[in-house]
C-alpha positions as CSV (number, residue, x, y, z in Angstrom):
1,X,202.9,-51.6,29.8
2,X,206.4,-53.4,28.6
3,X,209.1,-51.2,27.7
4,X,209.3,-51.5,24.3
5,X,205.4,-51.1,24.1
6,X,206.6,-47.6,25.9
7,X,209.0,-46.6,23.6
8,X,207.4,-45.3,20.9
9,X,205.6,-43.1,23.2
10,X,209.1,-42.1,24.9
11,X,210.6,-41.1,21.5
12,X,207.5,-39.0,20.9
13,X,208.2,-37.3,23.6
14,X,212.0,-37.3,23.1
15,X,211.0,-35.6,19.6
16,X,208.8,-33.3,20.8
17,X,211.4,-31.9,23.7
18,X,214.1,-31.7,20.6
19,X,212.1,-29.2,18.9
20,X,211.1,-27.3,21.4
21,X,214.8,-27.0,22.4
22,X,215.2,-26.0,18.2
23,X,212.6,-23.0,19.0
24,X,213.5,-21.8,22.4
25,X,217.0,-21.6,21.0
26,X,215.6,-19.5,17.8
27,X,214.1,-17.7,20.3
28,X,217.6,-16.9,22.2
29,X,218.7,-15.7,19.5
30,X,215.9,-13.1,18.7
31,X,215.9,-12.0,22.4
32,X,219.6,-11.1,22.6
33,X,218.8,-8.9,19.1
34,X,215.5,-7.4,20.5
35,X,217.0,-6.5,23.8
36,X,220.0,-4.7,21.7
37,X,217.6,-2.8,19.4
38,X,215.7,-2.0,22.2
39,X,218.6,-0.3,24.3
40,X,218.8,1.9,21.0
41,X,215.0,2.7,20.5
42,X,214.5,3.8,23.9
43,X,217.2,6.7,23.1
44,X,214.7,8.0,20.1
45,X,211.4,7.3,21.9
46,X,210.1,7.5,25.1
47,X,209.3,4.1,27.1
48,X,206.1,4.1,27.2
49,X,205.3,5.3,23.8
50,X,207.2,2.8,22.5
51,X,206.0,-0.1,24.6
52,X,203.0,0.9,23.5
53,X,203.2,1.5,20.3
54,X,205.5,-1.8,19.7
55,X,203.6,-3.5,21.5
56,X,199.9,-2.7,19.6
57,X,201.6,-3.0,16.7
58,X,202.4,-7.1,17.4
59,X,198.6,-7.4,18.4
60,X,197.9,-6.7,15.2
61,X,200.4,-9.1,13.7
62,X,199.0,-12.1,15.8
63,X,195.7,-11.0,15.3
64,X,195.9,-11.3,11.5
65,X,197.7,-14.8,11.8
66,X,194.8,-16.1,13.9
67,X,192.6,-14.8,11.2
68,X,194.6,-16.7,8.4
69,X,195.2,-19.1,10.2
70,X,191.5,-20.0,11.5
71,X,192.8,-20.3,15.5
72,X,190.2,-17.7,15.6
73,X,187.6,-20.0,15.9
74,X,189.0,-21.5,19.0
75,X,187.8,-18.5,20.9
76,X,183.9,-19.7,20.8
77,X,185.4,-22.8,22.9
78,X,187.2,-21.5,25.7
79,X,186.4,-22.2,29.0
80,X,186.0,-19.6,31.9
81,X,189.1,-21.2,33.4
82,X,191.3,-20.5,30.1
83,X,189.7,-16.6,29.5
84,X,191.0,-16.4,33.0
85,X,194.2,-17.9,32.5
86,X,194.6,-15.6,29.3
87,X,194.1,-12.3,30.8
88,X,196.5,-13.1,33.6
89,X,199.1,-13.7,30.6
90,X,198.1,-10.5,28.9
91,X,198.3,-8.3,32.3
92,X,201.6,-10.0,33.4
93,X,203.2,-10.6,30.8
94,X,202.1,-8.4,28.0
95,X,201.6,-5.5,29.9
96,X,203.4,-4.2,33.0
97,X,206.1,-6.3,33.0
98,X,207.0,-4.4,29.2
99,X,206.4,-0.9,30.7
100,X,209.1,-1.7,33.6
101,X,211.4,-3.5,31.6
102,X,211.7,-0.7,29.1
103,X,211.5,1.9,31.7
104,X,214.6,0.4,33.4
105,X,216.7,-0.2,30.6
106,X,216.5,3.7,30.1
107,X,218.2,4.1,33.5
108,X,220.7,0.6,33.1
109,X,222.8,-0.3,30.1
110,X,221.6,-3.2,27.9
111,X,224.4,-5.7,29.1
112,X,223.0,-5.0,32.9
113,X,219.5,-5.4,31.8
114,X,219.7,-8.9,30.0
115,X,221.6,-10.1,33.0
116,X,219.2,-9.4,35.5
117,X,216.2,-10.7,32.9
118,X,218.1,-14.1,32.3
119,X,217.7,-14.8,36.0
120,X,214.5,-16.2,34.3
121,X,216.0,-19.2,34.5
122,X,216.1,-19.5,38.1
123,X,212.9,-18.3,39.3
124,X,210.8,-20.6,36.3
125,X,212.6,-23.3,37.3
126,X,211.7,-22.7,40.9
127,X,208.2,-22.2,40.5
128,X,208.4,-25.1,37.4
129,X,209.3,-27.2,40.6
130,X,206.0,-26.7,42.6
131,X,203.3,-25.9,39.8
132,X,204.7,-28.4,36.8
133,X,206.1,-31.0,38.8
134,X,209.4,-30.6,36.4
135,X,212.7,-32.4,37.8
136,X,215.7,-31.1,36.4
137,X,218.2,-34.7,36.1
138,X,222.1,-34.7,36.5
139,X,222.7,-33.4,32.9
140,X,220.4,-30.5,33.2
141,X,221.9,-29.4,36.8
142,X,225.3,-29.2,34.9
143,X,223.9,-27.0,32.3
144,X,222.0,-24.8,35.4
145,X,225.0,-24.6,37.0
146,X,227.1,-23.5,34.6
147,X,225.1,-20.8,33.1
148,X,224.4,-19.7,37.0
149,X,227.8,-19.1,36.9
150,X,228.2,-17.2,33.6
151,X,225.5,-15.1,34.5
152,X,226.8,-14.1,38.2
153,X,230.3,-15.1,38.8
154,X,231.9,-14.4,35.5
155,X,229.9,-12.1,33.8
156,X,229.0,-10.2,37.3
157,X,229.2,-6.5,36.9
158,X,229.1,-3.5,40.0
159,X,225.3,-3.5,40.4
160,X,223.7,-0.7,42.2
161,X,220.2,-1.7,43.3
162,X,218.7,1.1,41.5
163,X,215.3,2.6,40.1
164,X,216.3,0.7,36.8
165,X,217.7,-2.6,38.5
166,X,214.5,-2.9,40.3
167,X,212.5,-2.4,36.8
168,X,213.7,-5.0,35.0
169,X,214.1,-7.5,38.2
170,X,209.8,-6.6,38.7
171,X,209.4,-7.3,35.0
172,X,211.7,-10.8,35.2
173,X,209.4,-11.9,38.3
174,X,205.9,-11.0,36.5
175,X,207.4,-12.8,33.2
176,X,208.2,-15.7,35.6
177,X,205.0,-16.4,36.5
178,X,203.2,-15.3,33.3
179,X,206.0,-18.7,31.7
180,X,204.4,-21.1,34.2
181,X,200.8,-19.7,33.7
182,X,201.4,-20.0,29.8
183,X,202.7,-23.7,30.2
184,X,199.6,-25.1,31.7
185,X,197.2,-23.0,29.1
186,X,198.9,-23.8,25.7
187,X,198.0,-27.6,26.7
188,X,194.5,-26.6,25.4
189,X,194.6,-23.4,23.6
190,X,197.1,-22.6,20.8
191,X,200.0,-20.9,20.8
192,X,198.9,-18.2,18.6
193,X,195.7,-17.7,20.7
194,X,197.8,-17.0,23.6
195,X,200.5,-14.6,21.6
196,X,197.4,-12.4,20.2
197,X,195.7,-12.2,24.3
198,X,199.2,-11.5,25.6
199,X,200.2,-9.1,23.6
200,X,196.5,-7.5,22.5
201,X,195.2,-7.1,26.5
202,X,198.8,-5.7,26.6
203,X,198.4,-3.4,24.1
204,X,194.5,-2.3,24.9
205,X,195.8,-1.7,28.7
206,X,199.2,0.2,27.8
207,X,197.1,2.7,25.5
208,X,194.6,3.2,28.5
209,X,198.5,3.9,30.4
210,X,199.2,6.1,27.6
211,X,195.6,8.3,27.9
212,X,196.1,8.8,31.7
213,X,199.7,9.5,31.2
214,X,199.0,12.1,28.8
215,X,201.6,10.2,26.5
216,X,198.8,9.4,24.2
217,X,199.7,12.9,21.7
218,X,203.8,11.4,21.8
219,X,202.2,8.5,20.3
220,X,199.9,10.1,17.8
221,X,202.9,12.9,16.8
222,X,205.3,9.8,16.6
223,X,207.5,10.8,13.1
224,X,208.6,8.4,10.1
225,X,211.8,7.2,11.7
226,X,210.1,6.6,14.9
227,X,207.2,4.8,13.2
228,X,210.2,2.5,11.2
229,X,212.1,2.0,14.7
230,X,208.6,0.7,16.1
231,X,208.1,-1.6,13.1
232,X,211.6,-3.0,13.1
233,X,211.5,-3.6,17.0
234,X,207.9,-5.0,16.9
235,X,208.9,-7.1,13.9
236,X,211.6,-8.8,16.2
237,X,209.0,-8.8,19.1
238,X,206.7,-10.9,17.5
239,X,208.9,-13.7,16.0
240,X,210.9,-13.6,19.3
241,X,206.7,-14.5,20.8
242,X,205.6,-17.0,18.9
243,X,208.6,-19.2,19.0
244,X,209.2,-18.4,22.8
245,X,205.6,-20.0,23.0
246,X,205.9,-22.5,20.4
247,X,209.5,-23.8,21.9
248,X,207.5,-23.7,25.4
249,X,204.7,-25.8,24.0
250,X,207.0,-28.7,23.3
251,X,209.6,-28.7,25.7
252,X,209.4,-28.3,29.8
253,X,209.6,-24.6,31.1
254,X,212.9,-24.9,32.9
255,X,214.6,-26.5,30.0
256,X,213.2,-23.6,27.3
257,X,214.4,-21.1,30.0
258,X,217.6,-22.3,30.5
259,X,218.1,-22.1,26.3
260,X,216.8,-18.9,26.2
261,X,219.9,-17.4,28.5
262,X,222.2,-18.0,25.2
263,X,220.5,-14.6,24.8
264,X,223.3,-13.0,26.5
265,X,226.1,-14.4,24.1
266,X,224.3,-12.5,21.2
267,X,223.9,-9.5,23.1
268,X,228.0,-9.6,23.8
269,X,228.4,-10.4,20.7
270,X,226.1,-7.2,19.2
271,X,227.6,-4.9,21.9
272,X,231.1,-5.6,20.7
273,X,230.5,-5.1,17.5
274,X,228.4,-2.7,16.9
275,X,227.5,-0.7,19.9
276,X,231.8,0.0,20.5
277,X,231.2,-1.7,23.7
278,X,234.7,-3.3,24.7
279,X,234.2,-6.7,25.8
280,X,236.1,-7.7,29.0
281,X,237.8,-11.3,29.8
282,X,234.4,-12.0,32.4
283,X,232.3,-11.2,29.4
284,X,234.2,-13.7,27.0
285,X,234.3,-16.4,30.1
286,X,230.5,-16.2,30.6
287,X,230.0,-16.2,26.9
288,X,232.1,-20.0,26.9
289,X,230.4,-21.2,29.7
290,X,227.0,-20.6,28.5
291,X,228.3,-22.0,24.9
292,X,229.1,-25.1,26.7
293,X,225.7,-25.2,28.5
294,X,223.8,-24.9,25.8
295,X,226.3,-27.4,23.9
296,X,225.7,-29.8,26.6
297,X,222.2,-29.6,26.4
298,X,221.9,-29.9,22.6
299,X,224.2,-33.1,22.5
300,X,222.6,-35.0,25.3
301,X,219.2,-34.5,24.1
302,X,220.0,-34.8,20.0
303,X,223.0,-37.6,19.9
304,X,222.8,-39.6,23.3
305,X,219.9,-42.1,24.0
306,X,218.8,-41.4,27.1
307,X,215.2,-41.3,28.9
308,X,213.4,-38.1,28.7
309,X,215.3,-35.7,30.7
310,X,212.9,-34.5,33.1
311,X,211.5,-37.0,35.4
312,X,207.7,-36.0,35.1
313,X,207.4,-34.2,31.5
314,X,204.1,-31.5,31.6
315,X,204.2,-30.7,27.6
């Protein structure tokens, strides 16, 4: 095929990556705020109950848009190899991975815990490498290296390997591989489908957690201001979902990943101004650096013409 026969089919492709950068980026922006809120709710309700609760609570959300929607129908046309494929998402990425992360951030401040969750970046693109065959080119290393360094040079903090530390590094891992799973299953199934069997397997398993726990009566006894703190954070939850899956549908897994660490400039940004958190000069350093990552990556894929950025594109 000539090159110009090709380049339609290149700036399809170009378009495509573009949006999904647009959506992982929305997302960013909604994890910074969930993983705020969340530091808050978990000081009114107890981990689990809220996982749980939060976490049902989106189920139902993305179960009445596949309703409205119609995706519902796609279920009739799975494949054994897709049901299989979505239940691994729901139990690693809609379930345990939620209980530890919560769990941790109980025992580790906020700013600690979306450091150690942004490492997301490293390990997708990792396991991106050997499962999606995605090359990260010159411009891309830039941007990887620079937010490397926000996250661990500049914005490094005194890190005791603790209960909560190891939480939310388990929950990172499981959400790792539950991103690279997810990537190869949205080819053929829609994004929705996949938000409503994360999140409901999650859900239906963290109740059966919440029975054998004997947090099941927390849950049920849960007051108004509780049931409003649920509703708010599962709000945020489930936009934060759907465009994490949506961005992830368009754009390679490395690339979405790397966006999604802008995450960490919001939560700055939230902790210094409303959480009297008092932002030092290694907080406002990795703040510019990730700016100017995400900057990078937003220029060279919207106003330079260039080939696709990643050498073998799996979207």
């Amino acid at each position: 095929m000539s090159e110009s026969a090709s380049l339609p089919k290149i700036n399809q492709k170009m378009k495509q990556i573009n949006k999904g950068i647009l959506l992982a980026f929305t997302a960013s922006v909604i994890s910074g705020i969930a993983i705020f809120y969340s530091k808050l709710s978990v000081a009114q309700i107890p981990p689990l109950v809220l996982t749980t609760g939060r976490n049902t609570y989106v189920a139902v959300l993305f179960l009445f848009l596949i309703l409205f929607s119609g995706k519902i129908k796609e279920v009739k046309k799975l494949t054994r190899g897709q049901v299989i494929r979505l239940t691994l998402i729901g139990l690693i990425g809609g379930a345990v991975p939620f209980y530890l992360f919560f769990s941790g951030l109980s025992y580790i401040s906020a700013i600690q815990a979306n450091l150690i969750q942004k490492s997301l970046f490293i390990w997708v693109s990792l396991l991106a490498l050997i499962f999606l065959k995605e090359k990260l080119n010159k411009v891309y290393l830039v941007a990887f290296i620079l937010i490397a360094a926000a996250n661990f040079y500049f914005a490094k903090i005194d890190f005791s390997i603790g209960k909560g530390e190891l939480m939310v590094l388990a929950a990172t891992l499981l959400w790792s591989f539950e991103t690279v799973i997810a990537k190869k299953t949205i080819k053929h199934v829609s994004t929705e489908l996949v938000g409503f069997f994360r999140m409901g397997i999650g859900s239906v398993l963290l109740l059966v957690t919440s029975f054998a726990t004997g947090n099941i009566s927390t849950l049920l006894a849960i007051n108004a201001s509780q049931m409003i703190i649920i509703f708010v954070g599962g709000t945020i939850l489930f936009f934060y979902v759907f465009s994490w899956y949506k961005g992830l549908k368009y754009a390679p897994a490395s690339l979405v990943t790397l966006i999604l660490t802008f995450a960490v400039v919001v939560g700055n940004v939230l902790n210094g101004s409303f959480a009297g958190v008092k932002l030092m000069p290694k907080d406002i350093y990795s703040s510019i650096l990730t700016i100017l990552a995400v900057v990078i990556l937003f220029v060279f894929n919207f106003c330079v013409k260039l080939k696709p950025q990643i050498s073998k594109i799996k979207t």
